[in-house]
N, C-alpha and C positions, 0 to 999 in steps of 0.2 A: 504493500500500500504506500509506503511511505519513497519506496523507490520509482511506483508509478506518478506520486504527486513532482517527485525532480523530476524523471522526467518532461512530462507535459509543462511544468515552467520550464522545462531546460536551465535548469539550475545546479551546480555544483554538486550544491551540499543537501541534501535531502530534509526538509523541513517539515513536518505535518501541518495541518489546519491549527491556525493558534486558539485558544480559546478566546473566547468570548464572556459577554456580562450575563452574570444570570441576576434576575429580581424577581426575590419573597415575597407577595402582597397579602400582609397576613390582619386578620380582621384584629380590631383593637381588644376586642373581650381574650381574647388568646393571650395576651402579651404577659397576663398575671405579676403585674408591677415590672418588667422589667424594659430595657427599651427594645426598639423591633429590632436592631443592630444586633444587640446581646443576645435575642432570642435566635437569630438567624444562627450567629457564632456558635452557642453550646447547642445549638440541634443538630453542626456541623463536628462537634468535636466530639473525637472518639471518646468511646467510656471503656474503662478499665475493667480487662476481662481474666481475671486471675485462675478462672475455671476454666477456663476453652472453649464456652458455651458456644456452639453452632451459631443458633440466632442471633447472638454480641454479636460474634465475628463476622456472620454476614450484614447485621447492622452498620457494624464499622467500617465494612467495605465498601457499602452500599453510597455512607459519610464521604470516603476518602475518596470515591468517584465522582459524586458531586462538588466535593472542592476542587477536582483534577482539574477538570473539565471548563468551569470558570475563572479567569482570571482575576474576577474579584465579585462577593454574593453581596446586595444590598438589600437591606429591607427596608420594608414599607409599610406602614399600619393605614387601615381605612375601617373609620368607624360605621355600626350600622347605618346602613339610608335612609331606612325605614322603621317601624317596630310593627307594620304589618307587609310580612314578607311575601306571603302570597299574591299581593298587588306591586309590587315593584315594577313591573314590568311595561305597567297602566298609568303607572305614577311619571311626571314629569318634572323638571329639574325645581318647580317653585313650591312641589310639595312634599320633596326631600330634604332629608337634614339637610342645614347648610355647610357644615361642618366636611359631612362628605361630599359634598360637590366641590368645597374647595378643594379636598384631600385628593377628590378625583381629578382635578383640573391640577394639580401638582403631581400627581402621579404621571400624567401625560406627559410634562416637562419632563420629568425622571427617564419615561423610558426614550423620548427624543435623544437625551443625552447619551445613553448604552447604547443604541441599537445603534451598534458604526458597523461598515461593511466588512463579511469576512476577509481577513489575510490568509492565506497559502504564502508560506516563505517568503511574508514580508510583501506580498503581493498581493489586490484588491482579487478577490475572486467573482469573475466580470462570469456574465451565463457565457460566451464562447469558451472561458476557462473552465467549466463545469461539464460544456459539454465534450470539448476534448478529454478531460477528467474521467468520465461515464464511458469515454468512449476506446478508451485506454485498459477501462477496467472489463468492460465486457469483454475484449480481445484476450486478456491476462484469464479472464475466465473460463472463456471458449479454449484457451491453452493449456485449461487446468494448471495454472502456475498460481494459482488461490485458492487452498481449500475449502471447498464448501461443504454446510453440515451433509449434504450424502454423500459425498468421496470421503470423509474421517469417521464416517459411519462402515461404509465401504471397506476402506484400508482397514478398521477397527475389527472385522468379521474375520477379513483375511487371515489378518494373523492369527486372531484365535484360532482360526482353523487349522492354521498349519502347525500353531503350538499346539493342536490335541490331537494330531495326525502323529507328531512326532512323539508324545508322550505315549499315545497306544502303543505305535513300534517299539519304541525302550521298551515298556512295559513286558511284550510277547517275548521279544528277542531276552529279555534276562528269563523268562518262567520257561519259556517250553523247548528242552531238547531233544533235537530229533533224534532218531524215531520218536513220535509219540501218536497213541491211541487216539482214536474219533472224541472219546468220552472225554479224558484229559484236556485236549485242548478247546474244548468247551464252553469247560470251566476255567481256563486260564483266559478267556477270550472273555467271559463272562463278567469272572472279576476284574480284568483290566479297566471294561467297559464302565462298570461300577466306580471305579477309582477315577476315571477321567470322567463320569457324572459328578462326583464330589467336589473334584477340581473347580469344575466350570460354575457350580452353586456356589463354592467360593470366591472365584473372580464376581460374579454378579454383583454377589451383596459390597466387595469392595470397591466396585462401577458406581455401585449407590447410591455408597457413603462417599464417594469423594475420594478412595485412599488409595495410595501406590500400588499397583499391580505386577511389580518390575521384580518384585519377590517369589510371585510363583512360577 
């Protein structure tokens, strides 16, 4: 991705899309004494997970995503408009709070101010740059030089297959030698089978949870 974006600038050095402003418009009853800044800040920072809880950790990734991504989070409070919300919609700017009209009429200035054009390596990203972009990546596509979720699904089978192809043959080739009876190899064929069914209930649940598979 990141080689396809130099490319199509034809630029040196391979830059990604820079981030951009993200803004929290968060209603005022939410703020619970603190300001919308602060509240934006600790909803963005990780909380200490001394246990390894799944959900922290994917909380706090979820956190550290959203601050990746923007180059700086603003917040914003807007008080209610109305205190009959089912007609908001009916209601017109003279018989709303005023408070939130002006909030809303600042808020507009706010996002004037963020909303600047995307950069590409320092570059305004114009739509002929996007569609060269699109058109760079479908080609990368069509060449399979990007995997997409059905080829790591794909590749994902393969292997399994031929890790349990080669685990059967280990398995035969140490139990049965030859000569051996119809009956005996049966059951050595039986149990192997057995064994490389265990196996693969193992990978699964390790597919599951998330955890390295590079052990079995």
């Amino acid at each position: 991705m990141v080689v396809l974006l130099s490319t199509v600038l034809q630029s040196a050095i391979a830059i990604p899309v820079e981030p951009g402003s993200m803004l929290w418009v968060i209603q005022r009853d939410f703020l619970q004494g603190k300001s919308v800044q602060q509240l934006v800040a600790d909803a963005l920072a990780p909380v200490p997970n001394p246990q390894n809880d799944k959900a922290i950790s994917e909380t706090n990734n979820i956190r550290a995503s959203l601050t990746s991504i923007a180059k700086n989070s603003t917040g914003f409070s807007l008080p209610q408009p109305h205190l009959d919300r089912t007609r908001l919609c009916d209601l017109n700017d003279t018989e709303l709070d005023q408070r939130y009209v002006r909030q809303r009429d600042a808020l507009r200035q706010v996002v004037k101010q963020h909303a600047q054009q995307k950069l590409v390596g320092g570059q305004p990203l114009t739509g002929k740059t996007l569609a060269r972009l699109l058109q760079s990546l479908i080609t990368a596509l069509n060449a399979k030089e990007i995997p997409t979720g059905a080829g790591l699904i794909e590749s994902f089978n393969r292997e399994i297959v031929r890790k349990a192809l080669q685990m059967y043959q280990q398995k035969l080739d140490a139990a049965v030698k030859l000569p051996v009876d119809e009956g005996a190899l049966e059951q050595v064929c039986l149990g192997s089978f057995a064994s490389l069914l265990l196996w693969l209930v193992k990978l699964m649940k390790l597919q599951l949870l998330g955890l390295q598979t590079d052990c079995l």
